[in-house]
Each structure stands twice: as structure tokens, then as C-alpha cells.
Legacy VTK file of the C-alpha trace (Angstrom):
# vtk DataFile Version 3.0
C-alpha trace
ASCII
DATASET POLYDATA
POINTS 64 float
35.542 -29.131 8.772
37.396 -30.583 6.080
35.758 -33.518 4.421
37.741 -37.416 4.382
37.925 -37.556 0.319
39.887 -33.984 1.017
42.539 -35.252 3.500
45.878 -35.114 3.021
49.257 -35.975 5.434
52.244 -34.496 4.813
55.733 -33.358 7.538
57.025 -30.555 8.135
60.247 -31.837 7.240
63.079 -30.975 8.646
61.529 -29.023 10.784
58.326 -28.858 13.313
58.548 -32.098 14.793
55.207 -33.831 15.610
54.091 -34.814 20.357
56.435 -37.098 20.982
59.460 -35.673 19.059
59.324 -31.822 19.713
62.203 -30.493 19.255
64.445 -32.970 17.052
64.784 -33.457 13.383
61.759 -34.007 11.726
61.532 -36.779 8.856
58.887 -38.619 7.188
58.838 -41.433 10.139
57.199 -39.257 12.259
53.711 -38.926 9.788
52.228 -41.656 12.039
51.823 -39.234 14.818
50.174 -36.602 12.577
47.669 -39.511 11.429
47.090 -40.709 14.929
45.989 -37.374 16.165
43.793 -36.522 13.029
41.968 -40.161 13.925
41.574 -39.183 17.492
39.824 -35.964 16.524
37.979 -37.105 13.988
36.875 -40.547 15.986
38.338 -42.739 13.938
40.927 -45.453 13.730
44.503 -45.266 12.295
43.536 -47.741 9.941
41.048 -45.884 8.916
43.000 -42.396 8.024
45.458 -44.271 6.438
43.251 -45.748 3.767
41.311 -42.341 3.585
44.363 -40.342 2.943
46.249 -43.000 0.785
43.332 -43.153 -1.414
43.118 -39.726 -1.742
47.068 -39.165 -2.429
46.531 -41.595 -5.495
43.434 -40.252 -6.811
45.105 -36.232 -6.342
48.554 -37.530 -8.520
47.177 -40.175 -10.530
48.222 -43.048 -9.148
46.749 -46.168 -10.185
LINES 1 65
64 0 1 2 3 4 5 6 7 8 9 10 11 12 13 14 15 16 17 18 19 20 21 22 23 24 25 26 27 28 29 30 31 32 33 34 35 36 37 38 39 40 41 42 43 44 45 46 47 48 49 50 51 52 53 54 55 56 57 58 59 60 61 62 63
């Protein structure tokens, strides 16, 4: 329901580990698995989310 250009990935850090890694320390390697499952739901590639949600990180803090 939520539109791409509204997208953001984030962890759950330290806790709340994302499939595979339920149960141990969360950290910010484990944000691939979040993306993953948001492209399998949504019917899209990794690739894909990744440049969705990286563009929309830099517009939302002003990155250039």
C-alpha cells in the first residue's frame, strides 16, 4: 500500500533479527534480507529496491 518514492529500510538494531538470523544480534548487515523480502512482495528485483529506497533516503535528508 505504500507507494516506491515512500520506501524506506531501516534494522531493528540490536534487536529483531531479520529470516535467516532470528534470534542473534541484529546489525546493519542484515538490511539485505529486509530488502530482499520487500522485492519479493512487491515483484521486484533487489536491484531495484535498492535504487528506490537509496534515492529516496537522499532526497528525505538532503543528500546530494
Amino acid at each position: 500500500m505504500v507507494p516506491d518514492d515512500r520506501i524506506l529500510i531501516e534494522t531493528d538494531c540490536p534487536y529483531l533479527s531479520p529470516e535467516p538470523n532470528r534470534g542473534k544480534r541484529n546489525d546493519s548487515r542484515n538490511i539485505k534480507y529486509t530488502a530482499e523480502k520487500i522485492a519479493e512482495i512487491r515483484g521486484k528485483t533487489l536491484e531495484e529496491i535498492a535504487e528506490i529506497t537509496y534515492k529516496n533516503a537522499k532526497e528525505i535528508f538532503g543528500i546530494e
